[in-house]
N, C-alpha and C positions, 0 to 999 in steps of 0.2 A: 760283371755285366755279361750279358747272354743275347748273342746277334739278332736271336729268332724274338725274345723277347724285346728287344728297344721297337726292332721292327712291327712287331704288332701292335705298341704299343705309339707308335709314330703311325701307321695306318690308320689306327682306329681312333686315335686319339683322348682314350681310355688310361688312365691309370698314371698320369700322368701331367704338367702343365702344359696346357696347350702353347702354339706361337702366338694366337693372337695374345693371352696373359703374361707372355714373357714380354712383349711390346708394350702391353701396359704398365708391367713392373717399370720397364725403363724409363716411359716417360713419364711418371709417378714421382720418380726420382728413386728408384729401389733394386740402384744397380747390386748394392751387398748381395739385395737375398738371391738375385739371378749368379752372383758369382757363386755363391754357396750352391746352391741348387742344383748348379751346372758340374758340381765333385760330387754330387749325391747318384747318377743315372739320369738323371733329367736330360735327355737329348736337347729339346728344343732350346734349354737356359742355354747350353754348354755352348750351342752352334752360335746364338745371339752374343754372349760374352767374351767367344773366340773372335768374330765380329766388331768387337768393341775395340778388345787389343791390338787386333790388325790395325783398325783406325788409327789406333792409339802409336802406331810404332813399335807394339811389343811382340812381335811375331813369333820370338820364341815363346814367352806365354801362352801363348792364344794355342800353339801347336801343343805345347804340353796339358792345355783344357780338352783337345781335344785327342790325345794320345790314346786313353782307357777304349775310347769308343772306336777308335780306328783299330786296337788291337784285336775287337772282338772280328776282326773280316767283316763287318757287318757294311754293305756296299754304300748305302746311302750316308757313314759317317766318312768311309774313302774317298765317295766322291767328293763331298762339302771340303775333305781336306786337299783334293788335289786342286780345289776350286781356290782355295785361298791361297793355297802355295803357288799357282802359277799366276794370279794376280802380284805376288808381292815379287813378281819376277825371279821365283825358285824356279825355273821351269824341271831342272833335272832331278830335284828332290818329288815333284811332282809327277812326271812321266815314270821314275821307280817305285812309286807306290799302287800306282794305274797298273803298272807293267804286273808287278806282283798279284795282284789280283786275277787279272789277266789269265794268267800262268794258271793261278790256281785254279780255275775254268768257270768263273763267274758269271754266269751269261748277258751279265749286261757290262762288263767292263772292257771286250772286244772294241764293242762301238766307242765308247768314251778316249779309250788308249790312241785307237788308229785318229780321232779327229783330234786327240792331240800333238800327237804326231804331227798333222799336218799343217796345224796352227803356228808348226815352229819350225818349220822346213825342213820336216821329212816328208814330205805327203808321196815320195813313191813306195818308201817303206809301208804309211798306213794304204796304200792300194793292195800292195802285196800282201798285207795280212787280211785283207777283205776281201778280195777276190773269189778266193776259194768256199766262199760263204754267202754267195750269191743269190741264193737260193733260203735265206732269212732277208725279209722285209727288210728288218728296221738297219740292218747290215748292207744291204744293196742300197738303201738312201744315204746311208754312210759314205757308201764306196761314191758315188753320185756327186755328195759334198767336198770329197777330196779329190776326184776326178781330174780337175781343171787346173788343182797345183799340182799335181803330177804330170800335167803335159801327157794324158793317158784318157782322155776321151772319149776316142773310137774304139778304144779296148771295150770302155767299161759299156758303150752303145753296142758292139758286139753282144756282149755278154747279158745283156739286157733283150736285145733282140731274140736270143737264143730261148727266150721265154713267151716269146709273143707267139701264140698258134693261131693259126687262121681258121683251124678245122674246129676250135674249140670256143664253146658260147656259155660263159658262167650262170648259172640259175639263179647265184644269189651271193654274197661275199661271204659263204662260208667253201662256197664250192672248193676253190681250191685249197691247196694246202702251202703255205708259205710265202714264195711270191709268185701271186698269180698273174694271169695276164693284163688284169686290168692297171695291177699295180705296176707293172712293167712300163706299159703303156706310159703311165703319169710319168715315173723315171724318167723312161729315153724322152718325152715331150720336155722336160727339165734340164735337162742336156744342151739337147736342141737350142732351145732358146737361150741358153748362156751363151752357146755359139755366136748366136745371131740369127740363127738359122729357123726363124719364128715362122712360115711357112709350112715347114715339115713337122714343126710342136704341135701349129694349128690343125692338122692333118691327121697326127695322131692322137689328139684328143677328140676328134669326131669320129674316133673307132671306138670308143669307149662306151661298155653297157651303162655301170653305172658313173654321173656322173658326180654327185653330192659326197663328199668325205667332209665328219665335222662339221657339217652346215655353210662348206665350202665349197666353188666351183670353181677347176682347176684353169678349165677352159677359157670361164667369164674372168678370172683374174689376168689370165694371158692377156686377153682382146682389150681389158681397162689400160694396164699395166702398159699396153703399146698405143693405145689413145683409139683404136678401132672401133668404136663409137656405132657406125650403124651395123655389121658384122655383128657386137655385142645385141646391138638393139635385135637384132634376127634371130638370134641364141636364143635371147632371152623370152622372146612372142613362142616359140616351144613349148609346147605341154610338157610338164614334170620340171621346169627348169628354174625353180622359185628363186634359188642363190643367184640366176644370172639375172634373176628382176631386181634382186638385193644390191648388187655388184652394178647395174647400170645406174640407178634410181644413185648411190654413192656416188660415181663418175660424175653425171650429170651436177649433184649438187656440188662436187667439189670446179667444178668448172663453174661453178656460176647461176649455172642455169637451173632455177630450184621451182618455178614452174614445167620444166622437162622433167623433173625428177616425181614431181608429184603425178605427173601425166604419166609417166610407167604406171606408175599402181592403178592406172584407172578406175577411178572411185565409182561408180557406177556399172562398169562391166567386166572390170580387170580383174587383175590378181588380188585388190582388196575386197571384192566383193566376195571372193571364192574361197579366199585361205585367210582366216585369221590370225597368222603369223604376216602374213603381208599387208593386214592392215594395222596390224600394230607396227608394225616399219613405219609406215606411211604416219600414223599417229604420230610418231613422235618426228617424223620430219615434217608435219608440218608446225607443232611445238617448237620445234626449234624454231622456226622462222615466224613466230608471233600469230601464228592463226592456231590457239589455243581453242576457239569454239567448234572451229572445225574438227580439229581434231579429236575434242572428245565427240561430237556428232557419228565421226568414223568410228570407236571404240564403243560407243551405245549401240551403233545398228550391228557391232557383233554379239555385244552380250543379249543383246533379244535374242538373236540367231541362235546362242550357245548360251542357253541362259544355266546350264548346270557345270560348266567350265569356268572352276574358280582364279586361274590364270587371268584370262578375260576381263572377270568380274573385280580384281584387282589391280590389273591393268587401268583399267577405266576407277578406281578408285584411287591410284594414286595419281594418274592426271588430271584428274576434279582436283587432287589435293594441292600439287604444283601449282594450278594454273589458279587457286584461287577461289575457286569454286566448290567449297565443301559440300553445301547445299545440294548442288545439281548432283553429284554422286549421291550422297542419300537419298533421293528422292528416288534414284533408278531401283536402290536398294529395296528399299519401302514398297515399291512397286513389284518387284519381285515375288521379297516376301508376302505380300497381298495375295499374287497368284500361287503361291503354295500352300495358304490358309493359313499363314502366319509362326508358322515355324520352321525354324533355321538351324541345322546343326551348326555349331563353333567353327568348322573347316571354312564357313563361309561368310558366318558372322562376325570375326574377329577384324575384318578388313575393314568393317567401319567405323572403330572404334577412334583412327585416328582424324575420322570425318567428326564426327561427335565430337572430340576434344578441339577440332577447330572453329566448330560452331557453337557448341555449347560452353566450353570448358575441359578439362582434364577430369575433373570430381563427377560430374556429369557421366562422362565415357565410361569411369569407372564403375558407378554404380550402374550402366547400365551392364557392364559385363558382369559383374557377381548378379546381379540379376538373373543373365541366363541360365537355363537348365543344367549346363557345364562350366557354370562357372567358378566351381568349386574344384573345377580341375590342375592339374601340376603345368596341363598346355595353355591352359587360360590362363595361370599365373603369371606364365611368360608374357603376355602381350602387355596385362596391367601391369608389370614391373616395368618393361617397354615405357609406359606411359607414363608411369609415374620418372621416370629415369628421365627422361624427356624435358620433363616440366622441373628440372633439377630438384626432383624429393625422391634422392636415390636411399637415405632412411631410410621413406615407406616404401620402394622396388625392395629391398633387404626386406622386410619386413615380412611380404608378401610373399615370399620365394624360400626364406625360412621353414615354409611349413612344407617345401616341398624340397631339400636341398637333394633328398636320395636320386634325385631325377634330372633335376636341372642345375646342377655345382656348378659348369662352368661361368653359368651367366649370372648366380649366386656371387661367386668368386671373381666375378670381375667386378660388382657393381662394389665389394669388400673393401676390395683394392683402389676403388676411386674415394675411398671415407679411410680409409690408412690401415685397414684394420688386414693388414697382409699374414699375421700369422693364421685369422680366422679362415681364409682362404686358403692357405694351404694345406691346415686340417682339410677342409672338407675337400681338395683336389687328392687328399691320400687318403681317404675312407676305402675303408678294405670292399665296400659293394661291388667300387670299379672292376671291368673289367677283366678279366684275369686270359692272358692267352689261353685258347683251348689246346690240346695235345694234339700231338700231332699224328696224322694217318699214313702210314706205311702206303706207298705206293708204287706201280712201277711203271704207272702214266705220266709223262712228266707235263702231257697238253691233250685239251680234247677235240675232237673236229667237231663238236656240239657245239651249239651255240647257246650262248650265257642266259637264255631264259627257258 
């Protein structure tokens, strides 16, 4: 086995059985071929079966499944293993395999060592080997999370301050290099608030340019998280400040009050009328709470609005389907297609298929999509195997996917493995088309200050 290949091979998920099919072998009943498969390079069997043996009490097994792949230094088999060793309460056999990597200068195996470390009551030791490293992000949130068992705090609030510039205003989250200042910022406000000292968190998260990481808001979680309610409500009436409409409109419904929550989004003037991410929020909070009409009402007047936004058009096609109302979704469809003269590429026709199978039938749905101009394609097969799969005639999903397996094996090979037919599926999960790592490029950039598009 070869580190760089499991690894691209676990990336891409190429060339290999995926995890969701080694789940399915399991509950198939098809523990054998996962234990076989797991001595052949198959990572994902080996991690699944190593898994099983834990369960099982056999820990040394489980470690000897997964020994080959740990040998290769290949970091994601080290970490899986240091994860099972310190559950079965190895912790020293655990922290010496972390450590070794470590050593070896693996650049993710820093952070993972020092927070184990501190899981087990060293955490002034994982400070001292984070410290110095202050200046990598994902290393300074590190030091941040062991902080507090270290009894070392105001060191690491030093240390973090020592990055906040006053003179300095980012352009954009590529500006800086490492840990900038905004990140700084969230850190010590992290801090802060473990202390108690939620004032001074609040404080310095309103020096923050940007405020969204992840479709989160660090500020609006602060203000939920201590119950400051109109504070949040002030955040969040902010222009740019969607997550803290998300984060109140949540509050309010967890307390109860699920007309306050709807009143954020003000459906009429608000933040649903403006961003169709916030009125799909509001959609499906009011689904939750039994006014299904309204809320596809609120999902219709966005797909007018964006009527070439297949998200949208989806959105509001699976809420017609929830709520019961297959119909009302086709008809928007119908209407659509009218205003473009009656033709639809696949990207956007495929979503009503499972409108059709609830109002006409499955056979129905079906012929309507070989119907289409692209119906004879490998990406339409997928949706009628969908359907058929659906309506428990996963025969005819095989059937139909057969003529396209060079394309779509995995969802071939799964529907194989629910008809028993597991050696057919692993042929075609080991056809030589897959994937093959590409070679690799000499370089002597190890990071780029570009940004990834």
């Amino acid at each position: 086995m070869d580190a760089a290949d499991l690894d691209h091979r676990a990336r891409t998920r190429s060339g290999c059985i995926p995890p969701e099919l080694v789940s399915r072998l399991l509950e198939r009943g098809h523990a054998d071929v996962v234990e076989s498969q797991a001595g052949r390079g198959e990572w994902f069997c080996a991690l699944a079966w190593a898994r099983v043996l834990g369960e099982q009490g056999r820990e040394a097994d489980a470690s000897e499944v997964l020994a080959p792949y740990v040998a290769t230094g290949w970091w994601t088999a080290v970490a899986a293993m240091t994860e099972l060793l310190e559950g079965w309460g190895r912790v020293e056999e655990a922290i010496g395999i972390s450590r070794a990597r470590m050593e070896a200068g693996h650049p993710l195996a820093l952070d993972a060592y020092a927070r184990l470390l501190a899981r087990h009551g060293r955490a002034g030791e994982a400070f001292d080997l984070l410290a110095p490293h202050i200046t990598d992000w994902t290393l300074a949130t590190a030091l941040v999370e062991v902080a507090s068992a270290a009894d070392r705090e105001e060191e690491a609030a030093a240390l973090l301050a020592g990055h906040i510039r006053a003179d300095h205003r980012c352009d954009g989250p590529w500006c800086c290099r490492g840990l900038d200042p905004e990140l700084a910022l969230g850190l010590l406000a992290t801090l802060r608030e473990r202390q108690g000292r939620i004032d001074e968190a609040i404080a310095l998260l309103r020096r923050r340019q940007i405020t969204s990481i992840d479709n989160r808001d660090q500020l609006a979680d602060l203000l939920a998280r201590h119950g400051r309610v109109e504070e949040l409500r002030a955040y969040a009436a902010s222009d740019g400040h969607e997550e803290a409409v998300q984060r109140l409109a949540e509050l309010l419904e967890e307390q109860g009050d699920v007309e306050g929550a709807i009143a954020v989004y003000g459906q009429a003037d608000g933040p649903a009328a403006r961003d169709p991410n916030a009125a799909c929020d509001l959609a499906r909070l009011l689904a939750r709470h039994g006014r299904g009409q309204e809320a596809i009402a609120v999902m219709r007047a966005q797909a007018d609005a964006h009527p070439g936004d297949d998200w949208i058009l989806h959105a509001l096609s699976e809420l017609c389907l929830d709520q019961g109302r297959p119909a009302d979704g086709l008809a928007h469809l119908d209407a659509l297609d009218a205003r473009r003269g009656g033709e639809t590429e696949w990207e956007l026709y495929w979503m009503r298929l499972p409108l059709i199978a609830a109002c006409h039938g499955v056979d129905a749905a079906v012929e309507r999509a070989r119907a289409h101009p692209e119906g004879t394609s490998w990406y339409a097969a997928e949706h009628i195997a969908r359907l058929l799969a659906g309506a428990g005639r996963t025969g005819e999903a095989v059937t139909v996917l057969q003529q396209h397996d060079r394309r779509i094996g995995h969802d071939l090979s799964g529907y194989l493995i629910d008809l028993g037919r597991v050696e057919e599926a692993l042929a075609i999960l080991s056809l030589p088309h897959r994937s093959s790592r590409p070679p690799l490029v000499p370089t002597t950039h190890l990071w780029s200050e570009a940004p990834p598009f």
